[in-house]
C-alpha positions in Angstrom: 82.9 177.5 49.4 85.5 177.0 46.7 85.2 173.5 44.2 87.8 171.3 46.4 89.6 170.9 42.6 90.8 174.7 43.3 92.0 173.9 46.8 95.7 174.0 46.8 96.4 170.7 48.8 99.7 170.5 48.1 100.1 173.8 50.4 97.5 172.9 52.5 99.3 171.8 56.2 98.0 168.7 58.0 96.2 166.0 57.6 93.1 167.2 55.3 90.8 165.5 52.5 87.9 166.1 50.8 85.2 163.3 50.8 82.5 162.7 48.2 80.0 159.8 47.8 81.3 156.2 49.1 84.3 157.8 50.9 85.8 158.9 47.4 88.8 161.2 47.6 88.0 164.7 46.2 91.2 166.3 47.4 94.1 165.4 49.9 96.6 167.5 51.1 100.4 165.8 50.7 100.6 165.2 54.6 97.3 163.1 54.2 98.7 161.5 50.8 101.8 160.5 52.3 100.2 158.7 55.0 97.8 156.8 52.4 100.4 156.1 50.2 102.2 154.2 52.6 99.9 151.4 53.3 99.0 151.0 49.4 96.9 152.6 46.5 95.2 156.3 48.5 92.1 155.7 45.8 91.4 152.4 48.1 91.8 154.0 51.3 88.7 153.3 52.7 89.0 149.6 52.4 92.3 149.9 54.9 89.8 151.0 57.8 88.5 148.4 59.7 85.1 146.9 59.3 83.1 149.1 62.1 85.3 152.2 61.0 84.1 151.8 57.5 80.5 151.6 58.4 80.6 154.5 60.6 82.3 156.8 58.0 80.0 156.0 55.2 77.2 156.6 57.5 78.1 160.1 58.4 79.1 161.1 55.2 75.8 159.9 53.7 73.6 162.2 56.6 74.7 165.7 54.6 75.8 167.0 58.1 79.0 167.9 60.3 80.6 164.7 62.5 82.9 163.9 64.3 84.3 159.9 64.7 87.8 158.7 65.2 88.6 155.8 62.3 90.9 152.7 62.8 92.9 151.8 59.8 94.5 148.2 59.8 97.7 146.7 59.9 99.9 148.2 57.0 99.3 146.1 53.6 101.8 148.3 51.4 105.3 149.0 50.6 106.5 150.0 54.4 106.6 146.9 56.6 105.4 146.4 59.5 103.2 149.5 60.4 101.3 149.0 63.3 97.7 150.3 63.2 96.4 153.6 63.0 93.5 155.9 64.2 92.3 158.9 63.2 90.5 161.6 65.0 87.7 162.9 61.8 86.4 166.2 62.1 83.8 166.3 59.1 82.4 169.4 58.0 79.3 169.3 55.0 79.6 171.5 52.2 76.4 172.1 50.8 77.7 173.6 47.8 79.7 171.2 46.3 78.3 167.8 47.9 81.2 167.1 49.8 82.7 167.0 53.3 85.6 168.6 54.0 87.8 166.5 56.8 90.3 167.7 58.8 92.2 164.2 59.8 94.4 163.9 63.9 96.6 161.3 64.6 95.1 159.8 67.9 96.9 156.8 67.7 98.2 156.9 71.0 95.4 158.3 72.5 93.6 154.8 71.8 96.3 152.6 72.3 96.2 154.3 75.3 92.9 153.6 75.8 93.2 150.0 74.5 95.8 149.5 77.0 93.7 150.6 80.0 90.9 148.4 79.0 93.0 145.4 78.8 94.5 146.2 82.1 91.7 146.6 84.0 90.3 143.4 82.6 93.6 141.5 83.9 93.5 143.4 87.3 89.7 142.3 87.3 90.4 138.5 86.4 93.5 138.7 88.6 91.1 140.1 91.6 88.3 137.3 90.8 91.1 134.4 91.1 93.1 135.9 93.8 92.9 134.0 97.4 92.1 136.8 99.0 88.4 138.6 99.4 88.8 142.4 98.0 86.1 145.1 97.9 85.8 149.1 97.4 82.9 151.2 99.4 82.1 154.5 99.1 82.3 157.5 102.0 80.1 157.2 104.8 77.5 157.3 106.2 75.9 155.2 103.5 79.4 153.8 102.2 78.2 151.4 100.1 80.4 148.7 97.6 81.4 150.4 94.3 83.6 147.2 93.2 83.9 143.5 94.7 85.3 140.4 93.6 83.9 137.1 93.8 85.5 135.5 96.8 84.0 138.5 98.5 80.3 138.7 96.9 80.2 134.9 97.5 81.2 135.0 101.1 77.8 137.2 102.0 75.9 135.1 99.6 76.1 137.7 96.6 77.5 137.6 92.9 79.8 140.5 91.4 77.4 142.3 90.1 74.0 142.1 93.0 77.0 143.7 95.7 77.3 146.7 93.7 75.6 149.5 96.1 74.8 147.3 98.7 75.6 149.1 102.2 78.4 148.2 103.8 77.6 148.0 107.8 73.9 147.9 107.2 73.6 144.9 104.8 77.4 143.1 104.6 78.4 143.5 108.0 74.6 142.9 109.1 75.1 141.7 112.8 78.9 142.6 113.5 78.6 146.2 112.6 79.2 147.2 116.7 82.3 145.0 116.1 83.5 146.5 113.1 83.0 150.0 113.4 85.6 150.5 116.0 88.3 149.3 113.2 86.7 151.1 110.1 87.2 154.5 112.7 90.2 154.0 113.5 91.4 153.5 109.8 89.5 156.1 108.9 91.2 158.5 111.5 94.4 157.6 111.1 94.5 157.3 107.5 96.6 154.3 107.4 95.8 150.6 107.4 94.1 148.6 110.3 94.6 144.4 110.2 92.6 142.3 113.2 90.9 138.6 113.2 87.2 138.5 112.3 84.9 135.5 112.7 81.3 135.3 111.2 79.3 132.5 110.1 79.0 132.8 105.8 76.2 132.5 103.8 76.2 128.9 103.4 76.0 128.9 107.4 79.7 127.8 108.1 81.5 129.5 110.7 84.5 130.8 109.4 87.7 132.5 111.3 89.1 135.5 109.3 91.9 138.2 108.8 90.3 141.8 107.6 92.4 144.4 106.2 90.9 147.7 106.3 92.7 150.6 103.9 91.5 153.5 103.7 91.4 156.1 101.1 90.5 159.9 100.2 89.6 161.5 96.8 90.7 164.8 98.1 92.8 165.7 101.0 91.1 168.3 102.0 87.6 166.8 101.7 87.3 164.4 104.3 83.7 163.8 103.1 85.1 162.2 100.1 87.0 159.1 102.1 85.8 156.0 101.6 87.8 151.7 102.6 88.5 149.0 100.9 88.6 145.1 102.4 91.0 143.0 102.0 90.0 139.5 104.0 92.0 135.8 104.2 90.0 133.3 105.1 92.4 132.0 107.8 89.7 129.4 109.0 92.2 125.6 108.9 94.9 128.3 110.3 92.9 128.7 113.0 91.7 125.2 113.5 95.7 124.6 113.4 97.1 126.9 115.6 94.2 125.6 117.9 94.9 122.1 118.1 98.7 123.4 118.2 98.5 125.1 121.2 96.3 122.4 122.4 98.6 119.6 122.1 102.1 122.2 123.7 99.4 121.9 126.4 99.2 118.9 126.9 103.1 118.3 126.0 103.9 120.9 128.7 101.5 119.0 131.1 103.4 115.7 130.2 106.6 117.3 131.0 106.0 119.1 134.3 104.0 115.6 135.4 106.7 113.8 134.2 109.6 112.2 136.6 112.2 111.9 134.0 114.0 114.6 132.9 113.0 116.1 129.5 115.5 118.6 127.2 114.4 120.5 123.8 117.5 122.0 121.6 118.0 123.4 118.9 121.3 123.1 116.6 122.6 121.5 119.7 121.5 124.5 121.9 119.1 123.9 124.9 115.9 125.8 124.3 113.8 124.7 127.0 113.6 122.0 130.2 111.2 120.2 132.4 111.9 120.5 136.2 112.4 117.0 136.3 115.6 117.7 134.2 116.8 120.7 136.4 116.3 118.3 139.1 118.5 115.8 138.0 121.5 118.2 137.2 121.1 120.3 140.1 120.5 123.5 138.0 118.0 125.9 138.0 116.4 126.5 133.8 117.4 130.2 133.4 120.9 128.4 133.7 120.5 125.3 130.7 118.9 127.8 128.4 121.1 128.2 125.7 123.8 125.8 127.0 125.2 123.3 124.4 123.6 119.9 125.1 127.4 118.1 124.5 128.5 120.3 127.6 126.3 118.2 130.2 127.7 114.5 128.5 130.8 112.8 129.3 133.4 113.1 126.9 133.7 109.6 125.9 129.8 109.6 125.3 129.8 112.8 122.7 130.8 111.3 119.7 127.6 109.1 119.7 125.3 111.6 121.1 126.8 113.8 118.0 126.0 111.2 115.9 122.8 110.4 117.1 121.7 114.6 117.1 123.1 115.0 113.4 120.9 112.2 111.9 117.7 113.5 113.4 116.6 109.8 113.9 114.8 108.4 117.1 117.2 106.6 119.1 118.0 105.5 122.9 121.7 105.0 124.4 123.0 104.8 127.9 125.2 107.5 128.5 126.6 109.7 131.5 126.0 113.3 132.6 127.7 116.4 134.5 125.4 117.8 136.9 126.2 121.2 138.3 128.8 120.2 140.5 130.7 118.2 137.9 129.5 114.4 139.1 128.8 112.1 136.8 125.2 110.1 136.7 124.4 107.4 134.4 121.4 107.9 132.3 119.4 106.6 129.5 119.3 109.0 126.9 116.3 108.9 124.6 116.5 110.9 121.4 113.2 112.7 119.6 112.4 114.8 117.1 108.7 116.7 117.2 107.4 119.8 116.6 107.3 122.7 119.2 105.6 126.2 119.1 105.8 126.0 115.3 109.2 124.5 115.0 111.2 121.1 114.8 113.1 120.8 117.9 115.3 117.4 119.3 114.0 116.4 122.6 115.8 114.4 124.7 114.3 112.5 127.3 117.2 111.4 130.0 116.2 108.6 132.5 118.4 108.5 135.6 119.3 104.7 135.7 121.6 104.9 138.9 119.4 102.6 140.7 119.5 100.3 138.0 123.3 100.3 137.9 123.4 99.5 141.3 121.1 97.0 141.3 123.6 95.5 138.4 126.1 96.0 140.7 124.6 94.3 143.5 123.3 91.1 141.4 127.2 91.2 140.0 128.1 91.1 143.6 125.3 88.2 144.5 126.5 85.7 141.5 130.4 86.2 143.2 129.1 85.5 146.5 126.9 82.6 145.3 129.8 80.5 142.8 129.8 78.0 145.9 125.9 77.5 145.0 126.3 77.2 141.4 125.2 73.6 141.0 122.0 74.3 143.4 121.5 77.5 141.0 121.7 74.9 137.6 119.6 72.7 139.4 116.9 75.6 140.0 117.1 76.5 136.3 116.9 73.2 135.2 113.7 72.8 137.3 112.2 76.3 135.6 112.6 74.6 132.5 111.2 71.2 133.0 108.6 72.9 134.9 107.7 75.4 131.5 108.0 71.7 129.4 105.4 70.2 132.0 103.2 73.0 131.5 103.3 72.5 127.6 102.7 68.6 127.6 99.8 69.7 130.2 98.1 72.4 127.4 98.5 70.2 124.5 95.4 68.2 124.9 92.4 71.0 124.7 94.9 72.6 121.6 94.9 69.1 119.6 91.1 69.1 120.2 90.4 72.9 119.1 93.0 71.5 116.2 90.7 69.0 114.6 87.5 71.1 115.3 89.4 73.8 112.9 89.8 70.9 110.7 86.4 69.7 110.9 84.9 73.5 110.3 87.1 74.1 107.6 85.7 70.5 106.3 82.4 72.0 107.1 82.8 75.1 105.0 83.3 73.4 101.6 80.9 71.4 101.7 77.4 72.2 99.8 75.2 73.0 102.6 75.9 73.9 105.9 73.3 73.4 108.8 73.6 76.0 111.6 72.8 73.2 114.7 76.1 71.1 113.0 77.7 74.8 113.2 76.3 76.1 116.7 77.8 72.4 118.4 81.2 72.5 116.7 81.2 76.2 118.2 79.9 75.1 121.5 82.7 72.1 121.9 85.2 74.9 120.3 84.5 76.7 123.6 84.6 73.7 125.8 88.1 72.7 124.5 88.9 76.5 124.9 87.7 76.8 128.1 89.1 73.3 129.5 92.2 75.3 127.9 91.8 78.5 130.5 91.2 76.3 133.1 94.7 74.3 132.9 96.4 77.9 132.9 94.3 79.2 135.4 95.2 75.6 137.5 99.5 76.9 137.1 98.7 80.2 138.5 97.1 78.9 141.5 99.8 76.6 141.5 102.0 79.5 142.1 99.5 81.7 144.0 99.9 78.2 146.7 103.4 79.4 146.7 102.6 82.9 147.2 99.6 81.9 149.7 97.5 83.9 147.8 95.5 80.6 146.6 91.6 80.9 147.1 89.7 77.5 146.6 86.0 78.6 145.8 83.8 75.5 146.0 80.4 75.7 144.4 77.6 73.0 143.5 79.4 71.1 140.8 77.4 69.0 138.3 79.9 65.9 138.4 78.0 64.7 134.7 79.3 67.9 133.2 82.7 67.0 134.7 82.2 64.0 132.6 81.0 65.3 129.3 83.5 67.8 129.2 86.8 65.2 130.1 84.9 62.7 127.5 84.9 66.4 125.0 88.9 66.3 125.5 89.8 62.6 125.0 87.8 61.1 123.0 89.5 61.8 119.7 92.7 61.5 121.3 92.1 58.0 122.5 90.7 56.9 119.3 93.8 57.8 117.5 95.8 55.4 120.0 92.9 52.5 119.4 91.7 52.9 122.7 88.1 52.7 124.0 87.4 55.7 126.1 84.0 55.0 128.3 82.8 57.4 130.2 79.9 56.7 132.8 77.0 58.9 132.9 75.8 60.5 136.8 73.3 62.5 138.2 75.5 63.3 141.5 76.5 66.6 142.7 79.7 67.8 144.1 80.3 70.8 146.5 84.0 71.6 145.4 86.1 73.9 143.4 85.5 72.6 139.5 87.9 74.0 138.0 90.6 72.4 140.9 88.4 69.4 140.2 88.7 69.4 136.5 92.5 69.8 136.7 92.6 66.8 138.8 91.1 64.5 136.6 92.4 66.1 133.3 95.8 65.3 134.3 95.1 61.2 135.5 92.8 60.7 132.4 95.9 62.1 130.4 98.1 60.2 132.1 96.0 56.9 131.8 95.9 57.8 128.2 99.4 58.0 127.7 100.5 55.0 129.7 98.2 52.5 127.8 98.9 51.3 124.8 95.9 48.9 124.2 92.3 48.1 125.7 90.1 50.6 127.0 89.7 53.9 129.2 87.1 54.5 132.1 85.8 57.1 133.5 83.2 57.4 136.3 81.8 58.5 140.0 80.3 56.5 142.8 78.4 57.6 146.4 80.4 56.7 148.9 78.4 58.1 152.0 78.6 62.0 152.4 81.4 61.6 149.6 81.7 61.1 145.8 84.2 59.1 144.8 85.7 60.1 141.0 87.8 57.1 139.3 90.1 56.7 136.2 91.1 53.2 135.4 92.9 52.1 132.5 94.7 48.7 131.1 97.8 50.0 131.0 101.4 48.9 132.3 100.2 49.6 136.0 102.5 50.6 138.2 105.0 48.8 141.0 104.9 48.8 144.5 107.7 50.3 145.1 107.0 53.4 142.9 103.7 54.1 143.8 104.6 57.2 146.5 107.8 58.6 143.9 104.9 58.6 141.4 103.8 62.0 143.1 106.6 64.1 143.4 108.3 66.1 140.8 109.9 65.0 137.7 109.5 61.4 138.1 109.2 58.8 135.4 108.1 55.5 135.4 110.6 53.8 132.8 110.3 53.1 129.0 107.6 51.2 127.7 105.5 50.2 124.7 103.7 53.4 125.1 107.2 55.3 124.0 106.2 54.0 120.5 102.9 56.3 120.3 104.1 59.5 122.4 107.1 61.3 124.7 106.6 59.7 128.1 106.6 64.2 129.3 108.1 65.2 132.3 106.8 63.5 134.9 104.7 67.0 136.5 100.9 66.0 136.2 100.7 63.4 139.4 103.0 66.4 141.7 100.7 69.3 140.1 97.4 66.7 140.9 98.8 65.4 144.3 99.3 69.6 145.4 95.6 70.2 143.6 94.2 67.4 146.0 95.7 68.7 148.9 93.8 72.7 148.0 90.2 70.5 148.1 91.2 68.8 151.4 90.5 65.6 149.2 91.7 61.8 149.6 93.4 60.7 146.6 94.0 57.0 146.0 95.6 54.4 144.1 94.9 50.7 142.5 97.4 49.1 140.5 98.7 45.9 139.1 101.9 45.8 136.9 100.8 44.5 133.2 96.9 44.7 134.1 96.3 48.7 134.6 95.5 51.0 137.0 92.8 53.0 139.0 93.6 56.6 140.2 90.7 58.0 142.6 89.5 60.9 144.3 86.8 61.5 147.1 85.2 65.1 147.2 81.8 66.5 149.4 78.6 65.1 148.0 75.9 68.0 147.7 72.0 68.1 146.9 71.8 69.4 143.4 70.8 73.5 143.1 67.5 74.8 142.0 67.0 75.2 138.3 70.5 73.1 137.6 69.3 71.2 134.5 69.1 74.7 132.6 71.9 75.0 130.2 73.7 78.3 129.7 73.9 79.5 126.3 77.2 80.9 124.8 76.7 84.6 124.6 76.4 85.8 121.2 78.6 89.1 122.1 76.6 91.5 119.9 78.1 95.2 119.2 77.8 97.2 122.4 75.7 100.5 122.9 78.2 102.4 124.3 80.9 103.0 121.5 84.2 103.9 123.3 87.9 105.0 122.7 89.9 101.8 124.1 94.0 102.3 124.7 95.8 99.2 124.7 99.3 98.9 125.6 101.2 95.4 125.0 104.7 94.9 123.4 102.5 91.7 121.7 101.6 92.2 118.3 99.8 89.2 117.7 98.3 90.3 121.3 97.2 94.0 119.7 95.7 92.5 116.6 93.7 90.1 118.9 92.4 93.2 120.7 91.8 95.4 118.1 89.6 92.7 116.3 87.5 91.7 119.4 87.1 95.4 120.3 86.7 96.7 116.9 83.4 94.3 116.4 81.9 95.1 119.6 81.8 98.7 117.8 85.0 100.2 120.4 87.7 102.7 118.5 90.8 100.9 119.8 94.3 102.8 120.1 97.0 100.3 120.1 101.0 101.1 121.5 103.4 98.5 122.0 105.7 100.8 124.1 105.3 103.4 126.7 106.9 106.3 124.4 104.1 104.7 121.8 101.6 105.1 124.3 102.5 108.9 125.5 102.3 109.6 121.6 99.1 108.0 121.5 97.6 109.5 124.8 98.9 112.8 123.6 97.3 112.6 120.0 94.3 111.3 121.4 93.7 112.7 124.8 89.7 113.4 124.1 89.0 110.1 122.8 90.3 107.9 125.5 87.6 106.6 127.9 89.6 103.1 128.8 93.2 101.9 129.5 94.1 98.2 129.3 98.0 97.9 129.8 100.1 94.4 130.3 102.0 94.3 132.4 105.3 94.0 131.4 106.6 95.8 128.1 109.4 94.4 127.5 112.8 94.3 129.2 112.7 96.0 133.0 109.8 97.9 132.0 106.3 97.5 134.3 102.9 98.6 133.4 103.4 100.9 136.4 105.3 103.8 134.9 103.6 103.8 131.6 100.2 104.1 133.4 101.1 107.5 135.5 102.9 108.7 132.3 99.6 108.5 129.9 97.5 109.7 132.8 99.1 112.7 132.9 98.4 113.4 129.1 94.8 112.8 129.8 92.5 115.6 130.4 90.7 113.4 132.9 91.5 110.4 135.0 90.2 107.0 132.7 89.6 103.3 133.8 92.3 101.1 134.0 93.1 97.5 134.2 96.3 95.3 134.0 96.4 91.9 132.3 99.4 89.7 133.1 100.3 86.5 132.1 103.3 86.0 134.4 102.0 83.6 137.2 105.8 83.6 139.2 104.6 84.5 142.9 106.7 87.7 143.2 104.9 89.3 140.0 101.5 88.3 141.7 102.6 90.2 144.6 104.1 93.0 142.5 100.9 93.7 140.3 99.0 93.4 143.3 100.4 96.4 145.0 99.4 98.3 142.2 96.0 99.7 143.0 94.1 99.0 139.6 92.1 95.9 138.8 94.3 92.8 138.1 93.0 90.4 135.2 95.2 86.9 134.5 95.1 86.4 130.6 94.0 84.3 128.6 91.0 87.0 129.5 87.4 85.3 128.9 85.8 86.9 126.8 82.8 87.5 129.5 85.4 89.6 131.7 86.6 91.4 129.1 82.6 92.9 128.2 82.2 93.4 131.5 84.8 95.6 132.4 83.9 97.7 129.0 79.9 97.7 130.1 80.8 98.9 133.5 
């Protein structure tokens, strides 16, 4: 081999060099030179290349022995600018005879940027694949098929990483259990050669049951090999879709259930088109639904009613307007029109619900037609209303004394709560005389509503063995403070007689003359006591008072009468002259003889005579309040009441006995409700009016038909008028008066 100093390099083509000891340059043809020369001085070539490059050319060349390594020169450091960098393909050949290598230099540049480029795309595919939503992995052909790539989505679903999947069997390890399931799909992909998409459940490794969508694709290295095919996975966990479109359909269910039970007519649209209708609805115009579908909903409204019911559709609010329809044959029908927007079948739709109101129109039209007829009566009418309202003023002056006692016992526990220590017998009697004065206060409504069940004759006295000393306490309970503030001395006489009577009739009775002995005495003392007289015991009430005259000792007892102004005008309102009708109408329920003492200036003595009775077994035992502790049975409670204080009363009682309570204050409220919560509603407790003309009645079929089952039911009412008695009545569920006692109420909810 010639010395490379007789080489001709500058004839020699290509890229060539000779390479002595520490990369030295023994020769280089002008190709090579050029290239050098470019990126700074050629004699410090070797410091261009890059760290490993260097370190792998230096230890070739020092073996004495041919190579071949491709060298990376940096980014340019010499007169051109902005060279990017470069590699070289090295062929190295040893020359024994003049201790050199001879090189023989490629440009590979772009063969490794190629290769550069590949690399740092398949590391973005593989981060994009590990952060991607979706589950992918690769398997080989069958039979054994078994996962060539994964990412981890997909190796965490079956409890593996990235790496452990790799060669795992696909039916025999992944699909462990559903193979009989999945096979049909991974065949038919397979045979057709085109992707297959179909829902997949399994439970994961963590042991949750999940809902999925599988993607199977299949693939083949070869078209005419079709032992080299092989799938890949693509899966969405699509589990809350599932639990969505569940509970979706779930509730159209119950929707549609709601509208085919429902007697009111009910209209989805859609920019103003009609999409679907109950049969109530087709009903009501006289048109069959193939007929509505697609029908503009301003088509079935009178003309002068469309600008509002525009108005009303554009601004997508909830709203409710009397209007009037078309039906088929072109009549018009008054209805109430009640605008909503939900969600249908995936989509917002308006749904109109349209209540035929021609029976309340003519029932307008008949009372317009009663107050012409009745003008001539119009000052008997005043004189009725005048007597409602004096009656409802009556009935307040009547409350106020078991309210003015639960008054100060709030003021006497809030007294109680500041102070340093607090002993829990002072705590349990304020409580207990709380509950009397409450109670004596649910006794004096429960007295108007037999009142007006006497009027109703629906009145039924229940006499019992009546302690006449608890009578006593109790009336003693009420007025005591009461009298005090006036100066008066209240004395009440202690007994160990029994009565056979109603009490609570009893207790009304002698509320209203102790009141009324309160009131009319200005100074001096009250007393209160009981006598045997024979079979009989005879209940009295004397005061020093202004006594009464002679000549108004019968007008005493009827209705709205007052005995004129006095001295005791100076202490309190005189009221309305109700309490000796309501106790002369109370005496005549017990069958009772009620008398009547009286000298004007000196006082009076009011007196009743009621059966005397042997006292029952056991009667000195004193019933404890019930503490009420949280009940076992923890259940889904709807109540309905256009009350709000009324709701947040409920919800608080029911929410510590350990009930979920679902409150509406409206029937639509309550549909929503019943709707939203049809599987958690064991027990419906409705008022009975809602407002307006609107009963308990309707509102009770309308949530029972959004109920998967039928659910208990009660009514509470607090409208004593004999015609609602009779009305709520007729109804067929259980009939409760309020104010509800709190015994009644955890009774119904333990039954």
């Amino acid at each position: 081999m010639r010395n490379p100093d007789s080489i001709p390099w500058d004839q020699l083509p290509g890229l060539s060099a000779a390479l002595g000891t520490g990369a030295a340059l023994l020769g280089v043809s002008n190709d090579l030179l050029e290239v050098l020369r470019r990126r700074g001085e050629p004699e410090h070539w070797c410091a261009w290349l890059t760290e490993s490059s260097r370190r792998e050319l230096l230890d070739q060349l020092g073996r004495h022995e041919n190579f071949q390594i491709t060298l990376q020169l940096g980014e340019n450091t010499g007169p051109d600018s902005a060279l990017p960098p470069l590699w070289l393909a090295c062929d190295g050949h040893w020359m024994p005879d003049t201790a050199c290598h001879f090189c023989h230099f490629a440009d590979a540049t772009s063969i490794e940027q190629a290769r550069v480029d590949a690399q740092t795309l398949i590391e973005r595919i593989r981060l994009i694949f590990k952060h991607l939503p979706v589950m992918v992995a690769h398997f080989g052909p069958p039979p054994h098929g078994l996962c060539e790539f994964a990412n981890q989505p997909f190796a965490e679903l079956f409890g593996h990483s990235e790496q452990s999947i790799i060669g795992v069997p696909s039916l025999d390890r992944i699909f462990e259990g559903a193979r009989g399931t999945l096979a049909p799909f991974l065949r038919e992909a397979l045979m057709q050669r085109a992707p297959v998409t179909f829902p997949f459940g399994l439970h994961s490794a963590k042991g949750h049951r999940v809902q999925l969508e599988v993607t199977v694709i299949p693939w083949q290295s070869s078209a005419a090999a079709d032992d080299g095919q092989g799938f890949s996975f693509l899966i969405t966990d699509i589990t809350e879709r599932h639990k969505a479109e569940l509970a979706r359909r779930e509730s159209e269910d119950r929707l549609s259930r709601f509208m085919n039970a429902s007697e009111e007519g009910v209209l989805f649209h859609r920019d103003g088109l009609i999409t679907d209708a109950n049969p109530a609805a087709s009903l009501l115009l006289e048109t069959p639904l193939h007929e509505l579908l697609g029908r503009p909903v301003l088509e079935l409204i009178a003309p002068e009613f469309r600008a509002r019911a525009s108005h009303a559709m554009a601004s997508g609010a909830d709203a409710s307007h009397e209007s009037e329809i078309f039906n088929r044959h072109g009549q018009r029908i008054p209805v109430e029109i009640i605008g909503r927007s939900m969600m249908r079948n995936g989509e917002r739709l308006r749904m109109a619900v349209v209540r035929d109101i021609r029976d309340r129109r003519e029932a307008q039209a008949r009372i317009h037609e009663l107050i012409e007829g009745l003008r001539s009566e119009k000052d008997r009418a005043e004189a009725a209303d005048r007597a409602k309202s004096v009656f409802l003023a009556a009935a307040s002056h009547d409350l106020r004394q078991p309210i003015h006692a639960l008054s100060l016992f709030l003021t006497a526990l809030r007294s109680m709560s500041q102070a340093p220590r607090l002993r829990s017998a002072d705590l349990a009697e304020l409580c207990q005389r709380m509950q009397a004065s409450l109670d004596g206060l649910g006794q004096l409504l429960n007295m108007l509503l037999d009142v007006s069940r006497l009027d109703a004759n629906a009145v039924q006295v229940e006499p019992a063995p009546t302690s006449a000393q608890r009578l006593l306490e109790e009336l003693d309970q009420d007025f005591h403070q009461i009298a005090g503030d006036k100066g008066l001395q209240l004395h009440v006489a202690s007994s160990r007689l029994w009565v056979d009577t109603d009490p609570t009739v009893l207790r009304r009775i002698l509320t209203n003359l102790v009141s009324n002995a309160v009131r009319y005495t200005s100074r001096g003392r009250v007393l209160i006591g009981c006598r045997p007289r024979g079979h009989e015991v005879e209940f009295q009430v004397w005061d020093s008072g202004i006594g009464i005259p002679t000549a108004q000792r019968e007008a005493i007892f009827e209705e709205f009468f007052q005995i004129g102004q006095t001295t005791a005008a100076r202490h309190e309102s005189h009221g309305l002259g109700l309490g000796l009708s309501i106790v002369k109408r109370s005496a005549l329920l017990l069958h009772a003889t009620l008398n009547l003492r009286s000298t004007p200036g000196r006082g009076s003595m009011f007196s009743i005579r009621v059966p005397r009775c042997p006292p029952p077994p056991h009667s000195a035992a004193t019933a404890k309040e019930p503490a009420f502790a949280r009940s076992a049975a923890r259940l889904g409670v709807l109540v309905i009441d256009d009350d709000q204080q009324v709701l947040a009363a409920m919800r608080s009682v029911l929410g510590v006995w350990g009930h979920r309570v679902f409150c509406a204050t409206s029937p639509d409220e309550a549909v929503v409700m019943a709707i939203s919560h049809a599987n958690d509603i064991d027990l419906l407790i409705s008022d009975y009016r809602l407002g307006g003309n609107v009963t308990a009645i309707d509102t009770i079929h309308a949530v029972h038909a959004c109920l998967p089952c039928p659910v208990p039911t009660y009514i509470f009412t607090g409208d004593t008028s004999p015609q609602r008695i009779h009305e709520a009545a007729e109804l067929g569920f259980p009939l409760l008066h309020k104010p509800i006692d709190a015994r009644a109420l955890r009774s119904i909810l333990e039954q």
